[in-house]
SETORLO-885840 format. One record per atom (N, C-alpha, C): residue number from 0; atom name; x, y negated, z negated; chain. Coordinates in steps of 0.02 Angstrom, whole numbers, plus 32768, in hexadecimal, padded with zeros to 4 digits. Each point is the difference from the previous one (the first is absolute). Example, Ala and Ser with C-alpha at 12.3 -4.5 7.8 and 13.67 -1.06 7.14 Angstrom:
BEGIN
- 0,N,8294,811C,7E7A,A;
- 0,CA,7FD3,7FC5,8000,A;
- 0,C,802D,7FC4,8000,A;
- 1,N,7FEE,7FCB,8024,A;
- 1,CA,802A,7FC5,7FFD,A;
- 1,C,7FD9,7FC9,7FDB,A;
//
This chain:
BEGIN
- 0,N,5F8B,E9BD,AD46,A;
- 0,CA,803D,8026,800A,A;
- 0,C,803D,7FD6,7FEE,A;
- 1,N,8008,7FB0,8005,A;
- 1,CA,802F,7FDB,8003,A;
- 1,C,8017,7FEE,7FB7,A;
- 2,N,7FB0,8012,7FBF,A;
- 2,CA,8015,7FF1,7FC2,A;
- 2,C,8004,8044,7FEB,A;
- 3,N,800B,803F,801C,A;
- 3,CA,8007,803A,7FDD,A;
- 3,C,804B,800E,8013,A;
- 4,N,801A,7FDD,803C,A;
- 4,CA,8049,800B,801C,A;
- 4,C,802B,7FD5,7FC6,A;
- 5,N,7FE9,7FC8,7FF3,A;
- 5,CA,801A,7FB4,7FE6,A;
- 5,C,8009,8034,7FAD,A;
- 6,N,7FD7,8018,7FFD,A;
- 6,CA,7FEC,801B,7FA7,A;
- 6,C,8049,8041,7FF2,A;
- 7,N,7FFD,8023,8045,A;
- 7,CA,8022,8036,7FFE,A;
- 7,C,805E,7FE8,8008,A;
- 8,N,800A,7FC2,802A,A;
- 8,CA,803C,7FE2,7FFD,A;
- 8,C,800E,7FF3,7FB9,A;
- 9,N,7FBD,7FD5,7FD3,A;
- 9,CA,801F,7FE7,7FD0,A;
- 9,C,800B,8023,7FC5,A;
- 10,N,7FDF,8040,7FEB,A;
- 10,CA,8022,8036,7FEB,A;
- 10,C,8035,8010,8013,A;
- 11,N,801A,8007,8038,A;
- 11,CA,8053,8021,8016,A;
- 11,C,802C,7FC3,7FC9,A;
- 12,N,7FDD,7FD0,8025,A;
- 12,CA,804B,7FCC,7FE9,A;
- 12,C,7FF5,8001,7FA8,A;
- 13,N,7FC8,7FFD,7FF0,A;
- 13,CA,800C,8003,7FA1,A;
- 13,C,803C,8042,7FF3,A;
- 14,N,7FCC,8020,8028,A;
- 14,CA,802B,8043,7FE0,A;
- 14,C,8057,8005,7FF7,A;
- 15,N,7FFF,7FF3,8055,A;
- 15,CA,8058,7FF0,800B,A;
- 15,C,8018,7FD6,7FE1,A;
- 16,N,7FE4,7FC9,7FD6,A;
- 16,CA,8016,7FAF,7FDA,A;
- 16,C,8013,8035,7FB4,A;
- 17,N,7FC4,801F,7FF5,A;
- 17,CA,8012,800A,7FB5,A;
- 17,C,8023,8046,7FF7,A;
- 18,N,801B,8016,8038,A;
- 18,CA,8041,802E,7FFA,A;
- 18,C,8037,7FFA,7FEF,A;
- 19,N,800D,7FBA,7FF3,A;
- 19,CA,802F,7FE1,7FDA,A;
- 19,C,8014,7FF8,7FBF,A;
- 20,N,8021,8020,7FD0,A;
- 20,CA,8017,7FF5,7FD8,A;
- 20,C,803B,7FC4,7FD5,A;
- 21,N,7FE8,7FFF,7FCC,A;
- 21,CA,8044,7FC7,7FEE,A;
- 21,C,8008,8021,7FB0,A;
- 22,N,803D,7FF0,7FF5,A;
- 22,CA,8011,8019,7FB3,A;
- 22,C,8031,7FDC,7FE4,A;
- 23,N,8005,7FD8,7FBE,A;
- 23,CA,8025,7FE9,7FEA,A;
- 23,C,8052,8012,7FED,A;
- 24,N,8023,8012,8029,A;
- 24,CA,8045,8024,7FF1,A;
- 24,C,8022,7FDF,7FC7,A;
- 25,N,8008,7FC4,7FF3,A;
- 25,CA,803B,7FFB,7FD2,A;
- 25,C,7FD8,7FA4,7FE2,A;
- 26,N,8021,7FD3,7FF7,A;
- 26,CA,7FF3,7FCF,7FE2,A;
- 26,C,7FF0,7FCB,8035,A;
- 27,N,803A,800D,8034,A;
- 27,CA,7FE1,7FE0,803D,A;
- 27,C,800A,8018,803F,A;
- 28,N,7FE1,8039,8000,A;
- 28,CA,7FEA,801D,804A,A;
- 28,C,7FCD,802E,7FFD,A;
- 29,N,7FE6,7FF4,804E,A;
- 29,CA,7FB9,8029,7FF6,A;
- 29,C,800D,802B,803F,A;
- 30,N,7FF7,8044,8007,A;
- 30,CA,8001,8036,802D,A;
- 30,C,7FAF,8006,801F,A;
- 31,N,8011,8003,8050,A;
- 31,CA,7FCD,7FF2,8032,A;
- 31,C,8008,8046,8019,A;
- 32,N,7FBD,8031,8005,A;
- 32,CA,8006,803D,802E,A;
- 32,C,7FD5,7FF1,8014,A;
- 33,N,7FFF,8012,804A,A;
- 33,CA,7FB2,7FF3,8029,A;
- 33,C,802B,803F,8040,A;
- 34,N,7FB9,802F,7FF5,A;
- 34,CA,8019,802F,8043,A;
- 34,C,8044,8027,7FF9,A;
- 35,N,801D,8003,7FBB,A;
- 35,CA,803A,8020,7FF3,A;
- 35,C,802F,7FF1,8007,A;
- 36,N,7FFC,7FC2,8013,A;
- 36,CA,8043,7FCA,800B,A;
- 36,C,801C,7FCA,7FB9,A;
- 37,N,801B,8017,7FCE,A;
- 37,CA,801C,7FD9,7FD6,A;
- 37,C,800E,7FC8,8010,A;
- 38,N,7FFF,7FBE,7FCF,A;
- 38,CA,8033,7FC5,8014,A;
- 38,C,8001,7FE4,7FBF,A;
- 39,N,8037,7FD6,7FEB,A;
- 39,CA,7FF3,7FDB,7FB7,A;
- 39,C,8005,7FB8,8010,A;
- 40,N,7FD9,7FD3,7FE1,A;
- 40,CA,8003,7FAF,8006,A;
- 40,C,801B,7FDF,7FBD,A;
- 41,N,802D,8004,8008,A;
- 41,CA,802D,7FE0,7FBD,A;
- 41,C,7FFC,7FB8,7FF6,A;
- 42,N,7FED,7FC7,7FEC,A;
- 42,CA,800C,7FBD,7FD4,A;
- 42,C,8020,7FFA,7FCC,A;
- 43,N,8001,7FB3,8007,A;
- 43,CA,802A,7FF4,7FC9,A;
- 43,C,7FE5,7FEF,7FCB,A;
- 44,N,7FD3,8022,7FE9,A;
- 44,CA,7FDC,7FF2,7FBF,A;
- 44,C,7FD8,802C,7FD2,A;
- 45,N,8003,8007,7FC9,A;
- 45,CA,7FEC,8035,7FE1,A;
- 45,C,7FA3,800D,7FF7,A;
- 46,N,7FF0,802E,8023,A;
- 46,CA,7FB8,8001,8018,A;
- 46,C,7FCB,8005,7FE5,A;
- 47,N,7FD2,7FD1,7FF5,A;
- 47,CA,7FC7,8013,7FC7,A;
- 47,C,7FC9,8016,801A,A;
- 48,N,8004,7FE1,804A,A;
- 48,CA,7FC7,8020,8016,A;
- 48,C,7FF9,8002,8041,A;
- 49,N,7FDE,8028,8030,A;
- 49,CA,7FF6,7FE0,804E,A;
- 49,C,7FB3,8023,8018,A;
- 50,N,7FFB,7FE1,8028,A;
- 50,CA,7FB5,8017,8032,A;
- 50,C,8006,7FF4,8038,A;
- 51,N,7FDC,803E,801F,A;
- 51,CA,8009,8005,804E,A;
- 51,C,7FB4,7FDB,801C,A;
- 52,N,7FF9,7FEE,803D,A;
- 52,CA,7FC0,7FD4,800B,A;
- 52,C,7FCE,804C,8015,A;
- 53,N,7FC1,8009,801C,A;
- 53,CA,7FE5,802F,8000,A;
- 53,C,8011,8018,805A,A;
- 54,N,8027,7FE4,8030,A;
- 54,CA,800E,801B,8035,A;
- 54,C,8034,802C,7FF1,A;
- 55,N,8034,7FEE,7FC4,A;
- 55,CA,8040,802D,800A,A;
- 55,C,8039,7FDA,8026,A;
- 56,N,7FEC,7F99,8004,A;
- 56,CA,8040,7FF4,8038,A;
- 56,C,8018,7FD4,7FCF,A;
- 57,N,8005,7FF0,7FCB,A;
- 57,CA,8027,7FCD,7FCD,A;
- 57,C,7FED,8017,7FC8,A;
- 58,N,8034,7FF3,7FCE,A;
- 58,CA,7FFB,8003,7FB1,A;
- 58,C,8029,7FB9,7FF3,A;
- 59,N,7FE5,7FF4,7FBD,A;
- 59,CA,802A,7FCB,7FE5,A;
- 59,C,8012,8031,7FC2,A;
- 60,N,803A,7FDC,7FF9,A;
- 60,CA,8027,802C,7FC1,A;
- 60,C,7FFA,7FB7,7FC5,A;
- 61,N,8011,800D,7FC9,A;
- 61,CA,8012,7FC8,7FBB,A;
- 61,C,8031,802D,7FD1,A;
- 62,N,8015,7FBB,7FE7,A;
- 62,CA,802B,8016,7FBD,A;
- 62,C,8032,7FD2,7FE5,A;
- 63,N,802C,8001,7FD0,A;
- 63,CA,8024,7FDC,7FF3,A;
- 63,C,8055,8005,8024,A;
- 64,N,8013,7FB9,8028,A;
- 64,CA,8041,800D,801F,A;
- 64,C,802F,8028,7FD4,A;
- 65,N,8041,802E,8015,A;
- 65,CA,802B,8026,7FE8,A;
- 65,C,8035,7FC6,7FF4,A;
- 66,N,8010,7FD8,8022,A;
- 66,CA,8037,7FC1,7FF3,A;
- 66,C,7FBF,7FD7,7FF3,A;
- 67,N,800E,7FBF,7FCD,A;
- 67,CA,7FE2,7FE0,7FE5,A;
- 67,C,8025,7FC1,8029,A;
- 68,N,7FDF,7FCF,8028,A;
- 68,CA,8037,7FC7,801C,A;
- 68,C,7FFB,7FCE,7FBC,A;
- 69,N,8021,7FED,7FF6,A;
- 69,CA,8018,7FDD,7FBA,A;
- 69,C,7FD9,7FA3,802B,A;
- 70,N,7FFF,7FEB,8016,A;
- 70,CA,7FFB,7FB8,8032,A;
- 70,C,7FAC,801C,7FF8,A;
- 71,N,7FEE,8033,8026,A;
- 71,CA,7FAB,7FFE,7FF5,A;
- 71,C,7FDC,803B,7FEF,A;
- 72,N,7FFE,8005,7FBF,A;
- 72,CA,8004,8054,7FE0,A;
- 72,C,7FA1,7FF9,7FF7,A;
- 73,N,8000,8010,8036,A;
- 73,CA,7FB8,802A,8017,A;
- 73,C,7FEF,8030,7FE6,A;
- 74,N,7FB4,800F,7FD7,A;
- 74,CA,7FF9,8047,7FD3,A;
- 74,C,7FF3,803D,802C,A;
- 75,N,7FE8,7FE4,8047,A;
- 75,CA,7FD6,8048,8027,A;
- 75,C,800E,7FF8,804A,A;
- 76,N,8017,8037,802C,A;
- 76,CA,8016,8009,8038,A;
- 76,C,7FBD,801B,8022,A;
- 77,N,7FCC,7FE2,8030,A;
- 77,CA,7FDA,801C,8029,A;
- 77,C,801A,8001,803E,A;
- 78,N,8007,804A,8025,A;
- 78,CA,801F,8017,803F,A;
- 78,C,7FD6,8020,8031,A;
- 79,N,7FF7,7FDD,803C,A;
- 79,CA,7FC7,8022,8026,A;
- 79,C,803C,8018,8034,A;
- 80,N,7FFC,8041,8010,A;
- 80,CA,8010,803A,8031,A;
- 80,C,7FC7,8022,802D,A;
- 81,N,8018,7FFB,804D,A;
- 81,CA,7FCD,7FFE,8035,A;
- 81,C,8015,805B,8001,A;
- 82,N,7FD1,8031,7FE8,A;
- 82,CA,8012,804C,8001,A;
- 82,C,8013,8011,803C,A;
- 83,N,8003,7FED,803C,A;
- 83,CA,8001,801D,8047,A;
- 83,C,804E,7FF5,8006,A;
- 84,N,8025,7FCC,7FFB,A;
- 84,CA,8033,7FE9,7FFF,A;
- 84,C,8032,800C,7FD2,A;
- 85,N,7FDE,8015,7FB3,A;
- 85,CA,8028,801A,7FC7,A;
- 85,C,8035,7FCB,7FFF,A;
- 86,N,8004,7FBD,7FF6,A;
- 86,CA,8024,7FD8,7FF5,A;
- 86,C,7FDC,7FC0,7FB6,A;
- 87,N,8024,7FC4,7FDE,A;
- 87,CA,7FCA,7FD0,7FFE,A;
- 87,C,8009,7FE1,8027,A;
- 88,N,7FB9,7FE4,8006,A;
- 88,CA,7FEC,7FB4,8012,A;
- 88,C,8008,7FD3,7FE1,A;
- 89,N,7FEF,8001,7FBF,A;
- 89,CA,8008,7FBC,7FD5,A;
- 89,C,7FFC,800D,7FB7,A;
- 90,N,8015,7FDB,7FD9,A;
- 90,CA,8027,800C,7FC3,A;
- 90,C,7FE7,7F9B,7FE8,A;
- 91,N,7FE8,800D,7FCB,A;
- 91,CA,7FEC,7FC4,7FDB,A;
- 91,C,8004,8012,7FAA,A;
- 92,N,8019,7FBF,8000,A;
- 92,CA,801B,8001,7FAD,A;
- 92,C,7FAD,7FCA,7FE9,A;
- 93,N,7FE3,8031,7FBF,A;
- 93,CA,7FD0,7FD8,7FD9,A;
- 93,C,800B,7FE6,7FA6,A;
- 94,N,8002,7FDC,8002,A;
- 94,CA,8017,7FE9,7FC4,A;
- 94,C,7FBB,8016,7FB1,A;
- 95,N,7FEE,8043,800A,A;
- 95,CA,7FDA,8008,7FCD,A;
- 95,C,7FED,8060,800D,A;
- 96,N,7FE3,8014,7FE4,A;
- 96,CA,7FF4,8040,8006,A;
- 96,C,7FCC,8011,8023,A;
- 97,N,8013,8034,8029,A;
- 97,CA,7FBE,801A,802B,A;
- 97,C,7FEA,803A,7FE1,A;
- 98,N,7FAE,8012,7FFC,A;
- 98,CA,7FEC,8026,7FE3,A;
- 98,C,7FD3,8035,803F,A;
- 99,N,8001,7FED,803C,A;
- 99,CA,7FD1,8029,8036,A;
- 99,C,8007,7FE6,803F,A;
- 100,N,7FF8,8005,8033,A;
- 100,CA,8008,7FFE,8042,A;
- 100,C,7FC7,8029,800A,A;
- 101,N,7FD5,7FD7,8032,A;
- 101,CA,7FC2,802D,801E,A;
- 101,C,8000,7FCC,805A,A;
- 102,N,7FE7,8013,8028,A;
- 102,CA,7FEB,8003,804E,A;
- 102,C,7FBD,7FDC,7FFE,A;
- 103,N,8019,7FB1,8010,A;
- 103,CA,7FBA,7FD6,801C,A;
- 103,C,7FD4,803E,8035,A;
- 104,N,7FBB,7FFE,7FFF,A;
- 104,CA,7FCE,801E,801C,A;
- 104,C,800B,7FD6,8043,A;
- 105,N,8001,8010,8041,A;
- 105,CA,7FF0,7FD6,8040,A;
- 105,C,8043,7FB4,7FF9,A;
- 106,N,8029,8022,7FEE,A;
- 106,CA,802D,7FC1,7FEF,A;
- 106,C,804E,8023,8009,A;
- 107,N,803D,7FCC,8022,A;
- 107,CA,8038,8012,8008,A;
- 107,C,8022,7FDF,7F9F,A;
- 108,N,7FF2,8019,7FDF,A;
- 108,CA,8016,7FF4,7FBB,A;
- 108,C,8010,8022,7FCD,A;
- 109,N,801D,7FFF,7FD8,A;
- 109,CA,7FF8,8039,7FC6,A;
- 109,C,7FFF,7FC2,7FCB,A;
- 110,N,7FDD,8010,7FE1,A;
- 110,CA,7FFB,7FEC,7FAB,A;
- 110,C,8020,8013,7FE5,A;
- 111,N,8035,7FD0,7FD9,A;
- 111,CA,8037,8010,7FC3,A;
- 111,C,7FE3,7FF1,7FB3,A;
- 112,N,7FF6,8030,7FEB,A;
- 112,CA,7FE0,7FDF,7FB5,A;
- 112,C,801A,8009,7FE1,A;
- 113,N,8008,7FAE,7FEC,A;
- 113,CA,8047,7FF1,7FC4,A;
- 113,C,7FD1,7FC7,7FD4,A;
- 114,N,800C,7FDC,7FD7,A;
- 114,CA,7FDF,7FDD,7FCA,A;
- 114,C,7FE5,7FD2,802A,A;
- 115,N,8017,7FEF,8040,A;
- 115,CA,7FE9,7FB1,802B,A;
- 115,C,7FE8,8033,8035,A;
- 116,N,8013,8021,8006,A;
- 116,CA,7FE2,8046,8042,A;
- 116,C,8016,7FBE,8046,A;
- 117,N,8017,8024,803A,A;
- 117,CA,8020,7FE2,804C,A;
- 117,C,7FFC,802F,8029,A;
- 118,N,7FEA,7FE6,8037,A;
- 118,CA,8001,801D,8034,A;
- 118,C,802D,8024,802D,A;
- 119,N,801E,802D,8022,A;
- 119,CA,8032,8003,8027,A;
- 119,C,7FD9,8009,804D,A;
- 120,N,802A,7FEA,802D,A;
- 120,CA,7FED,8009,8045,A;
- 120,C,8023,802B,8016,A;
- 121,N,7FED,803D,8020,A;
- 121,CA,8005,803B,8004,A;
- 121,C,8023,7FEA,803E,A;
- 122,N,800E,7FD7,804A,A;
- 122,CA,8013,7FE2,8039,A;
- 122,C,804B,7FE4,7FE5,A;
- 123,N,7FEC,7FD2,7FE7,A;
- 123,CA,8058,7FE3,7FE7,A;
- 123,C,8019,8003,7FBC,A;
- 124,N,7FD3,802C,7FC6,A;
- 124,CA,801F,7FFA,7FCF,A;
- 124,C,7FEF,7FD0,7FBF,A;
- 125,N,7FEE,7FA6,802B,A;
- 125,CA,7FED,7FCA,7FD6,A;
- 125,C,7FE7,7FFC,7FD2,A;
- 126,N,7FF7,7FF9,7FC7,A;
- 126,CA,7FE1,8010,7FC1,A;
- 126,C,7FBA,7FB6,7FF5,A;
- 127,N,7FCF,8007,7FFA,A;
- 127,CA,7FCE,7FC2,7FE4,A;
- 127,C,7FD9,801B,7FDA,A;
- 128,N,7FEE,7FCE,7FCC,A;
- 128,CA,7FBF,7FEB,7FD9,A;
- 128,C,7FCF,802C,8004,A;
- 129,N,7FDB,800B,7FE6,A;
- 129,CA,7F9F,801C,8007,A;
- 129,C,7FE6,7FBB,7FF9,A;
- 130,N,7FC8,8008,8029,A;
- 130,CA,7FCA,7FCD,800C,A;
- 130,C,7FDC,800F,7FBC,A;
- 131,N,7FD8,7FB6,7FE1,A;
- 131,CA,7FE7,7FF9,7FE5,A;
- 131,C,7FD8,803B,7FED,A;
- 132,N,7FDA,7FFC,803D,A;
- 132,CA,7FBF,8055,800A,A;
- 132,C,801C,803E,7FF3,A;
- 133,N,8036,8004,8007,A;
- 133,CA,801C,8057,8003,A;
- 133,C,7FFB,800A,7FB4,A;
- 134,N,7FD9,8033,7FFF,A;
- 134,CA,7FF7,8031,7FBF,A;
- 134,C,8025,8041,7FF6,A;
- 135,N,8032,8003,7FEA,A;
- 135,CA,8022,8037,8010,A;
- 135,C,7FE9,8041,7FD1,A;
- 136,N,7FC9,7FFF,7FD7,A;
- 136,CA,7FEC,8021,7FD7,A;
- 136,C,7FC1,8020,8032,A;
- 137,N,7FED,7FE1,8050,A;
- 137,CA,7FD9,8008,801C,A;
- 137,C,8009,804D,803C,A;
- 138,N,8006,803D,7FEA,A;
- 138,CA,8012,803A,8026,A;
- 138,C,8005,7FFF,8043,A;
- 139,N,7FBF,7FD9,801E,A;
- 139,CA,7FDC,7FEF,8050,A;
- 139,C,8033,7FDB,800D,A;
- 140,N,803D,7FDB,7FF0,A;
- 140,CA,8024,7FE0,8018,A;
- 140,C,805B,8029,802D,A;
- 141,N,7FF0,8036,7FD9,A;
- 141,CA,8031,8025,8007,A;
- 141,C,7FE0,804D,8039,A;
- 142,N,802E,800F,8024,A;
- 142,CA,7FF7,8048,801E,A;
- 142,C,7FFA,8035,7FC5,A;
- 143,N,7FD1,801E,802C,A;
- 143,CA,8015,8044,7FF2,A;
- 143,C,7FEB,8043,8034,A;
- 144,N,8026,802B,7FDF,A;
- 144,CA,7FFE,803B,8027,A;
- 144,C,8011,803E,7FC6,A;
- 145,N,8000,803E,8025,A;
- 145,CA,8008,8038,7FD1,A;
- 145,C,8059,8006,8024,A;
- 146,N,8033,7FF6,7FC6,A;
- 146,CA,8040,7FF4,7FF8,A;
- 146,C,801F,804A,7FF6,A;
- 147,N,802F,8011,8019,A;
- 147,CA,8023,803C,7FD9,A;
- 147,C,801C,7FD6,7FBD,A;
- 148,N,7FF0,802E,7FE0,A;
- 148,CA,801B,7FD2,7FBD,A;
- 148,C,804E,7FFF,7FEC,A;
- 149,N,8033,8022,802D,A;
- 149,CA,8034,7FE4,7FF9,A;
- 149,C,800A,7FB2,8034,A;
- 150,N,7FE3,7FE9,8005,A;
- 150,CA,8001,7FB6,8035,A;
- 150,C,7FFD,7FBD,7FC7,A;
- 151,N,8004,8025,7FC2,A;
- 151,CA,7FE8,7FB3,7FD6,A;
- 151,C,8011,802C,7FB9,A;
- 152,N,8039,7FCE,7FF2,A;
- 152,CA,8024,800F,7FBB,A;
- 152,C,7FFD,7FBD,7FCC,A;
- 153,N,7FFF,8005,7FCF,A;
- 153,CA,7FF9,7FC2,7FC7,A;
- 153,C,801E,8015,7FC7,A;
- 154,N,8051,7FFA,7FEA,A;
- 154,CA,800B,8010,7FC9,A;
- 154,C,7FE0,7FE6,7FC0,A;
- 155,N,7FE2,7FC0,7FFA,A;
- 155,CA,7FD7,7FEA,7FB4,A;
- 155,C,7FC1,7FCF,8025,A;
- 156,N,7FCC,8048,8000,A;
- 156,CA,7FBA,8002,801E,A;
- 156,C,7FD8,7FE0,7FD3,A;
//
């Protein structure tokens, strides 16, 4: 009875997670409806791509900054926003192009894949290395789930 209750919770919550919509409004903002409640999350950077994790409680956004800082002209803006809060969290400048963002499997991380591919820590933001071992060509490394497919945008797929 305890794994048919457990089974029947975790349907509610997919269901209610992927009631959420997102849509690319303009160059840099993305429109959030969940439950009929509009909101827009505007940055400062022109958006190439973002993904939501498979709970529905963070996306990281990318793209190239809208002001270019002349002192450290960074090619790619990765922005992780906590969805509950509709604010960011953290904003990191990468000095090369990102081509994907995917959700460590059993891991507080997202994978940035850029030519050197780095880690972000989903807790404070921090950006590191891949270990030797990490295969990022390796699927089992990454989550998955069945996504509403507005949760994950890639302008040059």
């Amino acid at each position: 009875m305890y794994k048919i209750t457990t089974a029947i919770i975790l349907i509610f919550i997919s269901l209610y997670s992927n009631s959420m919509e997102l849509k690319l409004e303009n160059q840099n903002s993305i429109s959030i409806n969940k439950d009929g409640v509009s909101r827009v999350i505007t940055v400062d950077t022109m958006i190439n791509g973002y993904n939501v994790n498979c709970n529905g409680s963070k996306i990281v956004i990318w793209g190239k900054p809208t002001k270019i800082n002349e002192g450290n002209p960074q090619d790619t803006n990765v922005i992780l926003i906590e969805l509950s809060h509709n604010h960011k969290e953290f904003q990191k400048g990468i000095s090369e192009g990102i081509f994907d963002v995917e959700y460590l499997k059993l891991s507080n991380y997202a994978y940035i894949g850029s030519s050197q591919g780095v880690l972000m820590n989903l807790s404070n933001g921090k950006l590191k290395g891949t270990d030797v071992d990490f295969d990022p060509a390796n699927d089992s490394n990454f989550e998955s789930c069945n996504k509403n497919k507005s949760w994950y945008f890639n302008r040059y797929p």
